[in-house]
LOVEXKE-467147 format. One line per 10 residues: number of its first residue (from 1); for each residue y, x, z negated of N, C-alpha, C, O. Coordinates in Angstrom, 1 decimal, m for minus. Atoms other than C-alpha are relative to their C-alpha. Example, Ala and Ser with C-alpha at 12.3 -4.5 7.8 and 13.67 -1.06 7.14 Angstrom:
2
1> m1.2/0.9/0.0/m4.5/12.3/m7.8/1.2/0.9/0.0/1.2/1.9/m0.7 ~ m1.1/m0.9/0.0/m1.1/13.7/m7.1/1.1/m0.8/m0.8/2.2/m0.3/m0.9
This chain:
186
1> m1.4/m0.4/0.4/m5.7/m21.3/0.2/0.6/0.9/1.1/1.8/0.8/1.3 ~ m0.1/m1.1/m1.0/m5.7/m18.6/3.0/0.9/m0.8/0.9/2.1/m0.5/1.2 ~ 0.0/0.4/m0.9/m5.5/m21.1/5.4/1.5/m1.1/0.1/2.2/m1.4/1.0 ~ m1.5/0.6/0.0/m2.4/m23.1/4.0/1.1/0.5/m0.2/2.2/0.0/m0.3 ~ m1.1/m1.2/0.3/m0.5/m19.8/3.4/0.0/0.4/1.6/1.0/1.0/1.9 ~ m0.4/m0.3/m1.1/m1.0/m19.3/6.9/0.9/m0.8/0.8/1.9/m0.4/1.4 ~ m0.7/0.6/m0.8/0.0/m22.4/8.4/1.2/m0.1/m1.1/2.2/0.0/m0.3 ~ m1.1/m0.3/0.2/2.8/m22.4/6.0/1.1/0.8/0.9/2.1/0.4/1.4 ~ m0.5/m1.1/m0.4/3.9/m19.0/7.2/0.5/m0.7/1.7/1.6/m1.0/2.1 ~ 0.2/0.8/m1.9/3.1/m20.6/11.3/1.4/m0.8/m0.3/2.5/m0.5/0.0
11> m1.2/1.0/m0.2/5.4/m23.6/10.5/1.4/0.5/0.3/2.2/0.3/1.3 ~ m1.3/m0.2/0.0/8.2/m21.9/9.2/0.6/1.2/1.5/1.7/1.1/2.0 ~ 0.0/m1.1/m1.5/7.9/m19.0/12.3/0.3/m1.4/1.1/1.2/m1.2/1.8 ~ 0.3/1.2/m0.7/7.5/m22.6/14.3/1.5/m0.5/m0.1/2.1/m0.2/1.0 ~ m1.3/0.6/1.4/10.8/m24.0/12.4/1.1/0.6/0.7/2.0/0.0/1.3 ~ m1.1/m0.7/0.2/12.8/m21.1/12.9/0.1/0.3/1.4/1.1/0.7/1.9 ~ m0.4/m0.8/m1.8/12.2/m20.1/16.8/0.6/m1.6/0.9/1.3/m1.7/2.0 ~ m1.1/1.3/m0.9/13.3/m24.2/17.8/1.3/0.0/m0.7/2.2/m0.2/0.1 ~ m1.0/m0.2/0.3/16.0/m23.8/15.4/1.1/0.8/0.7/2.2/0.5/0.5 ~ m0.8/m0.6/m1.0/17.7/m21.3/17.9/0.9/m0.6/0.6/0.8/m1.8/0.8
21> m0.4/0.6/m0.6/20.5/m21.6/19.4/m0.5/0.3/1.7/m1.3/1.2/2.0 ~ 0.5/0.0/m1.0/20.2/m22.8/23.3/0.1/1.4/0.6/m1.0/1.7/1.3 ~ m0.3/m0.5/m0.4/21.6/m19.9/24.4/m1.0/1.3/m0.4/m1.8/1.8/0.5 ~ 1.0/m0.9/0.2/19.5/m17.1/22.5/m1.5/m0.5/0.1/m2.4/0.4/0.1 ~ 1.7/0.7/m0.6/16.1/m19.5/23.2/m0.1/0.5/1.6/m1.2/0.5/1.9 ~ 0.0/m0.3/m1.4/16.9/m18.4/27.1/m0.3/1.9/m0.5/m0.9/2.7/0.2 ~ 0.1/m2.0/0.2/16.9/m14.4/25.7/m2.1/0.2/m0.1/m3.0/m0.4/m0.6 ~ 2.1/m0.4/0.4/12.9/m13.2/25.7/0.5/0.3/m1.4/0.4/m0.4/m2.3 ~ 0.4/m0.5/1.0/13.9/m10.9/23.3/0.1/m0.8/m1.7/m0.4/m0.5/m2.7 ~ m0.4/1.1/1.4/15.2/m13.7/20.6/m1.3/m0.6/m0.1/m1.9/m0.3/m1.1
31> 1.4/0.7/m0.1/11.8/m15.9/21.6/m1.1/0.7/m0.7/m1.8/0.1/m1.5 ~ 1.0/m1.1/0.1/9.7/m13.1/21.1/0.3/0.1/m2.1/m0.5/0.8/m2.8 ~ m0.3/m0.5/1.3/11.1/m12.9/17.2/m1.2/m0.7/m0.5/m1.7/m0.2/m1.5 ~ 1.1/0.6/0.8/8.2/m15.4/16.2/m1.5/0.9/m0.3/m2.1/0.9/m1.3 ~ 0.8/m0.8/m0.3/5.6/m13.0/17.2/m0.3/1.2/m1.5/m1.4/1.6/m2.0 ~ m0.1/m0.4/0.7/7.1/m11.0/14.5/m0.4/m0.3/m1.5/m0.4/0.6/m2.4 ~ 0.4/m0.1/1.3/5.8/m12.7/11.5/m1.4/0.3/0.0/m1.9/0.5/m1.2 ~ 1.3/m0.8/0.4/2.3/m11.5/11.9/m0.6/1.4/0.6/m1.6/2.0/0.1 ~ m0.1/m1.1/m0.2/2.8/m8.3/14.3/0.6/0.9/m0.4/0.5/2.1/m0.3 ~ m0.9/m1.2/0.6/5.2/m7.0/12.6/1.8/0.1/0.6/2.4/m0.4/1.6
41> m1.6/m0.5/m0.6/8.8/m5.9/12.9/0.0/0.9/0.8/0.1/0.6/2.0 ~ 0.1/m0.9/m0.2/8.6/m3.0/13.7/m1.5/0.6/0.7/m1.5/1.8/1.0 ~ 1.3/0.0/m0.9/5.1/m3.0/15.4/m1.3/0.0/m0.8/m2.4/m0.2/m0.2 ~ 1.2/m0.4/0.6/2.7/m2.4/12.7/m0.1/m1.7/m0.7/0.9/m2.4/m1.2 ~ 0.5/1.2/0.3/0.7/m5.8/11.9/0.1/m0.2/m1.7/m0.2/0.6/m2.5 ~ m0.5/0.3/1.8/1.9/m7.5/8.1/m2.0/0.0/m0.6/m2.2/0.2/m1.8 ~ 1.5/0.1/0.5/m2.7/m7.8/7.9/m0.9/1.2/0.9/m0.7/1.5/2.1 ~ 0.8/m0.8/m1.1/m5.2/m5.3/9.3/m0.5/m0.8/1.0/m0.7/m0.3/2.1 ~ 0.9/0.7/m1.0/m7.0/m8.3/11.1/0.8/m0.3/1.3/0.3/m0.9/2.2 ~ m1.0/0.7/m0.9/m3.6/m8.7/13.5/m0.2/1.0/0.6/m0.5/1.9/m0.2
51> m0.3/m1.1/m0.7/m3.7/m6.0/16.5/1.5/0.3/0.3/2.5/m0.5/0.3 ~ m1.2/m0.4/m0.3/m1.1/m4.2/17.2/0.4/0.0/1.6/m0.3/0.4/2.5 ~ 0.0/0.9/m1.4/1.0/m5.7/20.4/0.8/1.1/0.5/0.9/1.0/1.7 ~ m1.2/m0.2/m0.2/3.9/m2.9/20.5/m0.6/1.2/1.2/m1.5/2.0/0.9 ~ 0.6/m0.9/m0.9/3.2/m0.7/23.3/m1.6/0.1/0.7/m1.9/0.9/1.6 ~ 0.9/0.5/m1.0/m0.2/m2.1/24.5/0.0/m0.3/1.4/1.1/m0.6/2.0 ~ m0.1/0.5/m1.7/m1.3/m2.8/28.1/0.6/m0.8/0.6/m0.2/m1.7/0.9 ~ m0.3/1.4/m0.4/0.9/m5.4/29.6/m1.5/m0.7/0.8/m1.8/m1.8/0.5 ~ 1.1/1.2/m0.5/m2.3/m6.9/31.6/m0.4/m0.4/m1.0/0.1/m1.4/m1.3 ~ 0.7/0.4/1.1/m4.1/m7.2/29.0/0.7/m0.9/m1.4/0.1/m1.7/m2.1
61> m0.2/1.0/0.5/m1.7/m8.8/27.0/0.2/m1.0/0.3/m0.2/m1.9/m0.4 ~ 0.2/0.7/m0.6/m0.9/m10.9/29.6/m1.0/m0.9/0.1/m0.7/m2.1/0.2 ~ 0.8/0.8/m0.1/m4.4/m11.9/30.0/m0.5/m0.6/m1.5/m0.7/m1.8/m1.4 ~ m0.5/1.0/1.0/m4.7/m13.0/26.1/1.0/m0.9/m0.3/0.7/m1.9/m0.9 ~ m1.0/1.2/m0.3/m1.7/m14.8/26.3/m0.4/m1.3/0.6/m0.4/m2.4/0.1 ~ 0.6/0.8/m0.6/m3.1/m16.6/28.9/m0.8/m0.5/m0.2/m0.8/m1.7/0.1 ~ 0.7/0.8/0.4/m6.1/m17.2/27.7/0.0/m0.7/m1.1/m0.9/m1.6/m1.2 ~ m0.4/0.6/1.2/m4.8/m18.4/24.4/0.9/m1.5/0.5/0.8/m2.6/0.0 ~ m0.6/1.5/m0.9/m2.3/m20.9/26.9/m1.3/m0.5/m0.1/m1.8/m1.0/m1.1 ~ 1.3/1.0/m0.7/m5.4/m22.2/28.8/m1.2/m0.3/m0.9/m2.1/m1.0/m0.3
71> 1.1/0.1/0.9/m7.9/m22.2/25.9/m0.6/0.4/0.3/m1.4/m0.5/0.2 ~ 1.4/m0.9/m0.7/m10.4/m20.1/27.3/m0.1/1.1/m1.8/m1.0/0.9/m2.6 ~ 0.2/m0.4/1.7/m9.9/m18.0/23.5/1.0/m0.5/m1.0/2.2/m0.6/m1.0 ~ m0.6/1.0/0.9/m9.6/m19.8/20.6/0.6/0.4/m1.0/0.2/1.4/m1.7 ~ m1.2/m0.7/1.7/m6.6/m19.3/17.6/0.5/m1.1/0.0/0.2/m1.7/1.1 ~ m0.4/1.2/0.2/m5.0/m22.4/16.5/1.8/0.7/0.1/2.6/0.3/0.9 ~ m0.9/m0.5/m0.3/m1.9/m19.9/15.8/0.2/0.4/1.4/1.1/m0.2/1.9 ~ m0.3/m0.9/m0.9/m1.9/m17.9/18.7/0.2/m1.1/1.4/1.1/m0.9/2.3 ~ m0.1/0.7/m1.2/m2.5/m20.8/21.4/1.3/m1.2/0.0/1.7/m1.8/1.0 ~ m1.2/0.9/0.2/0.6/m23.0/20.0/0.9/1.1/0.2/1.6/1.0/1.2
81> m0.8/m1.5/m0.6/2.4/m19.3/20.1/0.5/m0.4/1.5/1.5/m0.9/2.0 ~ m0.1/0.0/m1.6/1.9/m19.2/23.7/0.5/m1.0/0.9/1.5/m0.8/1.6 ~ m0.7/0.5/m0.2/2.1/m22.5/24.7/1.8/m0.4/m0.1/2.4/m1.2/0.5 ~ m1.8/0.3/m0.3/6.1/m22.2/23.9/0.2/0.7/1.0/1.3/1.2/1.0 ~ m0.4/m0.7/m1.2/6.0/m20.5/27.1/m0.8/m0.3/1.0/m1.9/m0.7/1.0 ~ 1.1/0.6/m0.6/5.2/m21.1/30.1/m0.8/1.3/0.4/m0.8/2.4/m0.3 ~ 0.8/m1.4/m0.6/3.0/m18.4/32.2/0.8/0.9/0.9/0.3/2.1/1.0 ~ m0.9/m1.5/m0.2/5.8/m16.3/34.0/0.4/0.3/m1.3/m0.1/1.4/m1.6 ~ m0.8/m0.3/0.9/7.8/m16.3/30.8/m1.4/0.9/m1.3/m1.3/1.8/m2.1 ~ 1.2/m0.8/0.6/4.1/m15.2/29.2/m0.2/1.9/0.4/m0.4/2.8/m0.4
91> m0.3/m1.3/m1.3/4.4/m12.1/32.0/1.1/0.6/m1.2/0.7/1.3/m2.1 ~ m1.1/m0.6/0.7/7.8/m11.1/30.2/m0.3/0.4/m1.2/m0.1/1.5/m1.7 ~ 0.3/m0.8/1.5/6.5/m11.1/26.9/m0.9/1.4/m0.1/m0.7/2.4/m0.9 ~ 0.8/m0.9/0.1/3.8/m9.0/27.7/0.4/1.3/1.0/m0.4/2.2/1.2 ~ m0.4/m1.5/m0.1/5.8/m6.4/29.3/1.1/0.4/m1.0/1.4/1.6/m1.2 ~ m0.4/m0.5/0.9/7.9/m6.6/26.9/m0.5/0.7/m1.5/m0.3/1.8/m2.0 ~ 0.8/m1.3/1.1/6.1/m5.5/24.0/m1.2/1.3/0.9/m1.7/2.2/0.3 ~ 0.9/m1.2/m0.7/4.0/m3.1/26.6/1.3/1.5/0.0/1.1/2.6/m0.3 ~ m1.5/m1.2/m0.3/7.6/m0.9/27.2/0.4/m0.1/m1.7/1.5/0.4/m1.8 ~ m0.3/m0.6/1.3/7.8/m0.8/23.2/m0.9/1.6/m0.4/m1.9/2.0/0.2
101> 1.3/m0.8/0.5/6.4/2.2/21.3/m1.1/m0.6/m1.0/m1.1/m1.5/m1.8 ~ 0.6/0.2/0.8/3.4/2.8/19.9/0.2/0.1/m1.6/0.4/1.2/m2.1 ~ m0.1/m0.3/1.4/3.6/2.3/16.1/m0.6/1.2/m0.2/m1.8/1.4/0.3 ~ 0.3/m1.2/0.5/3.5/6.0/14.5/m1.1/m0.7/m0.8/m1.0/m1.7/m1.3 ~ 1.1/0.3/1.3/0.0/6.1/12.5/0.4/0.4/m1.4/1.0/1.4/m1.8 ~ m0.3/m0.1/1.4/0.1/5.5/8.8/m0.8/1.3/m0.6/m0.4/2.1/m1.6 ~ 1.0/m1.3/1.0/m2.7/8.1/7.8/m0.3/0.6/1.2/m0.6/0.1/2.4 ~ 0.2/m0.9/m1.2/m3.2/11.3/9.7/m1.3/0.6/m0.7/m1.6/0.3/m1.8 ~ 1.3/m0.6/0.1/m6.4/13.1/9.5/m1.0/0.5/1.2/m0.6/0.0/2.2 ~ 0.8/m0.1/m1.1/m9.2/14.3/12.0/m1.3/m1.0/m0.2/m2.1/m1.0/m1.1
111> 1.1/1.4/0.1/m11.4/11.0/12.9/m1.1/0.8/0.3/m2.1/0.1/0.4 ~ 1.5/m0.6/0.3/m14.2/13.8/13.1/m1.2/m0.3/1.7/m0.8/m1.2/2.4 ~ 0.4/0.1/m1.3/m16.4/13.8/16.3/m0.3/m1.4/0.2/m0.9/m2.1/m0.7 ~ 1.1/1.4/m0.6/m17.3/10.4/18.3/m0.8/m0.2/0.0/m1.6/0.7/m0.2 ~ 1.4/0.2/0.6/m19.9/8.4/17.8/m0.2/m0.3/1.4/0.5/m0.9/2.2 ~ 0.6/0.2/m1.7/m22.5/8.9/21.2/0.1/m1.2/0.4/0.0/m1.3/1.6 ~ 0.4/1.2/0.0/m22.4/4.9/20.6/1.4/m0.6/1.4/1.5/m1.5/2.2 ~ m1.8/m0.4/m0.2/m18.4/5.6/21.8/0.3/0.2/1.4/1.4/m0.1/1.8 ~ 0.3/m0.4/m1.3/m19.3/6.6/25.4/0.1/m0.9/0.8/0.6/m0.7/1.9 ~ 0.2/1.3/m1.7/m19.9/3.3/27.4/1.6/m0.4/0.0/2.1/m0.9/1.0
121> m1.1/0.9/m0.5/m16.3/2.3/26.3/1.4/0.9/0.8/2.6/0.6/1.1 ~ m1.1/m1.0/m0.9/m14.6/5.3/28.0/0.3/m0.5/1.7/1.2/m0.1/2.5 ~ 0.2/0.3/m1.7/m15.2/3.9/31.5/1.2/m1.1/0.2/1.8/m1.0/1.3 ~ m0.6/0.3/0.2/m12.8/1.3/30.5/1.4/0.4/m0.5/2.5/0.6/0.1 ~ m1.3/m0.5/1.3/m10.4/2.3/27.6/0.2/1.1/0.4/0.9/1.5/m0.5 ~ 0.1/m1.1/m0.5/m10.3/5.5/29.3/m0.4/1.7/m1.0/m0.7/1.6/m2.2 ~ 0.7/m1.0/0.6/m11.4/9.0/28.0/0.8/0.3/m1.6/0.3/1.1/m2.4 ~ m0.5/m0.4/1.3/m9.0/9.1/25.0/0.3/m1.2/m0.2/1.4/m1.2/m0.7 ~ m0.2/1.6/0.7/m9.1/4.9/24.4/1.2/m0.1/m0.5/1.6/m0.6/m1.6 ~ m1.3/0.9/0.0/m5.7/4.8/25.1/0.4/m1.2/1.2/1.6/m1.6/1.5
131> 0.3/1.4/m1.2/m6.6/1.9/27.9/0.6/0.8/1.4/0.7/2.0/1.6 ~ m0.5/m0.1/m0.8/m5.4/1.5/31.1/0.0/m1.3/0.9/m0.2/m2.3/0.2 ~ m0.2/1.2/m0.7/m5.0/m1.2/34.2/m1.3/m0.9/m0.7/m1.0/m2.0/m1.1 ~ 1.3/0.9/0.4/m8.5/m2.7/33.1/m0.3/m0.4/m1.1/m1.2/m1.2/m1.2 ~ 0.0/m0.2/1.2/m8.0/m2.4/29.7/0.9/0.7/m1.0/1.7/1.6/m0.8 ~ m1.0/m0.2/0.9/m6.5/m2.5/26.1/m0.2/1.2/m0.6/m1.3/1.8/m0.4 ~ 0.1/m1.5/1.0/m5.7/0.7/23.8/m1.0/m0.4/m0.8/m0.9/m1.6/m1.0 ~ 0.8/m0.2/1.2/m8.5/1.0/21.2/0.6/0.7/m0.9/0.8/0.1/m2.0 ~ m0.4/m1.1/1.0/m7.1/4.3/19.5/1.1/m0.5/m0.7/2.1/m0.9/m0.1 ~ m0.6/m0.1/1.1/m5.5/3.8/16.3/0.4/m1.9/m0.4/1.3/m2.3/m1.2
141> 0.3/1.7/0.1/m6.0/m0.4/16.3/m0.3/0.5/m1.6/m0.4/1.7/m2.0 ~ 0.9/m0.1/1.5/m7.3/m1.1/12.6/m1.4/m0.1/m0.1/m1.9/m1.0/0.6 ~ 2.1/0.3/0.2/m11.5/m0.9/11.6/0.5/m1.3/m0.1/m0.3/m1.9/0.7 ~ 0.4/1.5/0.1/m10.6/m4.8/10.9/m0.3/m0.5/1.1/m1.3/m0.9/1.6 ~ m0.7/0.8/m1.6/m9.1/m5.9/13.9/m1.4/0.5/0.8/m2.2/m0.3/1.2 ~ 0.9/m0.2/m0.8/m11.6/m3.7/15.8/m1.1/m0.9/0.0/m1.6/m1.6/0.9 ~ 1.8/0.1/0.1/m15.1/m4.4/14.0/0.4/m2.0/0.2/0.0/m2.7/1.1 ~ 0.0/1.6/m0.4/m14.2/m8.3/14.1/0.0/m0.1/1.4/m1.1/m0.4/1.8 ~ m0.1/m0.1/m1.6/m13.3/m8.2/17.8/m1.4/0.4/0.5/m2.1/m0.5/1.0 ~ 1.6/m0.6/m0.5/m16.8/m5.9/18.6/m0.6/m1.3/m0.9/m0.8/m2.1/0.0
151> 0.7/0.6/0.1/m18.5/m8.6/16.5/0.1/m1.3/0.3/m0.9/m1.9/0.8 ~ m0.1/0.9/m0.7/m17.3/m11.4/17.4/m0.3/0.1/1.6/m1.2/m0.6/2.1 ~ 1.6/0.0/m1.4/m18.3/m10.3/21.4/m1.5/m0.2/m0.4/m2.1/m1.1/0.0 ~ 1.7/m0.4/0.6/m21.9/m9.2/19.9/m0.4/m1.7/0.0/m1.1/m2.3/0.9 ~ 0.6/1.5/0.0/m22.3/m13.1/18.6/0.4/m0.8/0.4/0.2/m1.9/m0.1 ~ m0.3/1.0/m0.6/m20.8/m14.9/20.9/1.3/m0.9/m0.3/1.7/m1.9/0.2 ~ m1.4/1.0/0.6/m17.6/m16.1/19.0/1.0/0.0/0.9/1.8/m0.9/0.9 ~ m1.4/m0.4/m0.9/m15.2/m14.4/21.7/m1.2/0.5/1.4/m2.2/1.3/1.6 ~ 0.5/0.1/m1.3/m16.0/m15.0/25.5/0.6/0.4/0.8/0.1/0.6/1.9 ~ m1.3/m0.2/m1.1/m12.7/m14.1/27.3/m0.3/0.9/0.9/0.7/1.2/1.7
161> m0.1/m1.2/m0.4/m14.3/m11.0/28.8/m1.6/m0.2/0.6/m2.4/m0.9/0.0 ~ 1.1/0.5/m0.6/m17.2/m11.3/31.1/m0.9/1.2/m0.4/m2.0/0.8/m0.7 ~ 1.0/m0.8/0.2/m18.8/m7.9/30.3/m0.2/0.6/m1.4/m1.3/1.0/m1.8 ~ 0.4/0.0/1.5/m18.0/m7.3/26.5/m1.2/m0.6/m0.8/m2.1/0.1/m1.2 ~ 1.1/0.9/0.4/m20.2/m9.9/25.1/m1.7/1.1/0.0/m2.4/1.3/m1.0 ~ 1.1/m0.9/m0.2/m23.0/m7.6/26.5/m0.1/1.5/m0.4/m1.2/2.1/m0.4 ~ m0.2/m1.1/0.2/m22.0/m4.5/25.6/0.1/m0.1/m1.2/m0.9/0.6/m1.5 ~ m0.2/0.2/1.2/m21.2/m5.1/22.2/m1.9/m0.9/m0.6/m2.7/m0.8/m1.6 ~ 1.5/0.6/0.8/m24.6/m7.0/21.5/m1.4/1.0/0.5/m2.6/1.0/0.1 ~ 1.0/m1.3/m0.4/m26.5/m4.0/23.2/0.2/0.9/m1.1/m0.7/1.6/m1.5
171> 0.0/m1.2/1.1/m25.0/m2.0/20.2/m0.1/m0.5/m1.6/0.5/m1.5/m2.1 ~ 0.4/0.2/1.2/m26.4/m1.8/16.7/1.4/m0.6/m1.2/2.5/m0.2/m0.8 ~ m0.8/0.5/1.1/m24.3/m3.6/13.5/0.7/1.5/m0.3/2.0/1.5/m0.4 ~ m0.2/m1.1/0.4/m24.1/0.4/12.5/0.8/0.6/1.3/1.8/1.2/1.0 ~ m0.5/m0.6/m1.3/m23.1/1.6/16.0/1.5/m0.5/m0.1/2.4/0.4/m0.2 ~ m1.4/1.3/0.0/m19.9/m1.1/15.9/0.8/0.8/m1.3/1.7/1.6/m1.2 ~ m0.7/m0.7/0.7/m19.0/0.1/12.6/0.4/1.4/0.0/1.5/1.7/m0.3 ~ m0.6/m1.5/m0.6/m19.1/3.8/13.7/0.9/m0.4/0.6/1.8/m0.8/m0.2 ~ m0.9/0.2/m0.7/m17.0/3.0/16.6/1.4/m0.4/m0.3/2.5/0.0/0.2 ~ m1.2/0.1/0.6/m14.5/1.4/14.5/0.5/0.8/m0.7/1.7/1.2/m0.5
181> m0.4/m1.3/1.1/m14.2/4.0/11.9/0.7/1.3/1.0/1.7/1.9/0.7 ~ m1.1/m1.3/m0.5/m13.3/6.7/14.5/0.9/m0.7/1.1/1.8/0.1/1.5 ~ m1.0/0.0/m0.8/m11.4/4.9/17.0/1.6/m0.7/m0.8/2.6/m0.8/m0.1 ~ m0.6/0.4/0.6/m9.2/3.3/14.0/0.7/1.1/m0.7/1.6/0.9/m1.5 ~ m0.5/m1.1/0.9/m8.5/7.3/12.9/0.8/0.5/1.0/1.8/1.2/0.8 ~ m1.1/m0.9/m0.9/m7.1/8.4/16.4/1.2/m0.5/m0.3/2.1/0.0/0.3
């Protein structure tokens, strides 16, 4: 049922961005409105399992974009997404949601100290896993979105990244879930 409420949802997102007229189909920002039925309007994702695109790294979105074009990672939504573009106009999207802000967090609180497990992904995501050239924001992503992401590297479901895969399966089921729990509270 999930899965015909989705491609429903896909279609009509599908439906509604060739229905344009010619002239707002040449605008990014009009293009870019399909994006919105599962990121959000406003940036915060309609499910926890959607990441949040609105102020992210442009590389890095860039390079999912791209690999969702070229197949290299697999979504049935996200690679029909993409392909309506080609790979500059991919570039544009992903600075444009990069030059948005970050969605304000819903729940404030102190995510309580790091877990030691938390350390290898600083070299990347940088010391407060708000990313940088090499890499995406972690801080304040959702535990879904995260721990699926870390498990999916861990078993092999998601390959796009030459050194995740390994890092993620070096760390315990319990490690992963730490990791998500405090980097889902910054």
């Amino acid at each position: 049922m999930l899965k015909s409420l989705a491609a429903g949802v896909f279609g009509a997102l599908i439906v509604s961005a060739a229905a344009m007229p010619a002239s707002a189909a040449d605008d990014i920002e009009s293009r870019v409105q399909v994006c919105a039925g599962c990121h959000g309007q406003n940036g915060v994702p309609i499910n926890s399992a959607t990441p949040i695109i609105w102020g992210q790294q442009a590389n890095w979105l860039y390079k999912e974009l791209h690999d969702y074009h070229s197949g290299d990672r697999a979504n049935p939504f996200m690679a029909s997404v993409a392909k309506m573009f080609t790979l500059p106009e991919l570039r544009e999207v992903a600075n444009y949601f990069a030059a948005k802000p970050w969605p304000a967090p819903e729940h404030a609180g102190d995510p309580g100290a790091a877990p030691k497990s938390a350390e290898m992904c600083k070299a990347c995501h940088q010391p407060n896993f708000q990313g940088g050239a090499p890499a995406p924001r972690l801080a304040g992503l959702s535990y879904d979105y995260l721990l699926t992401s870390m498990n999916a590297f861990a078993d092999g479901r998601r390959t796009n990244n030459l050194d995740m895969p390994g890092f993620m399966k070096a760390l315990s089921e319990a490690d992963r879930d730490a990791i998500a729990h405090y980097l889902s509270a910054l």
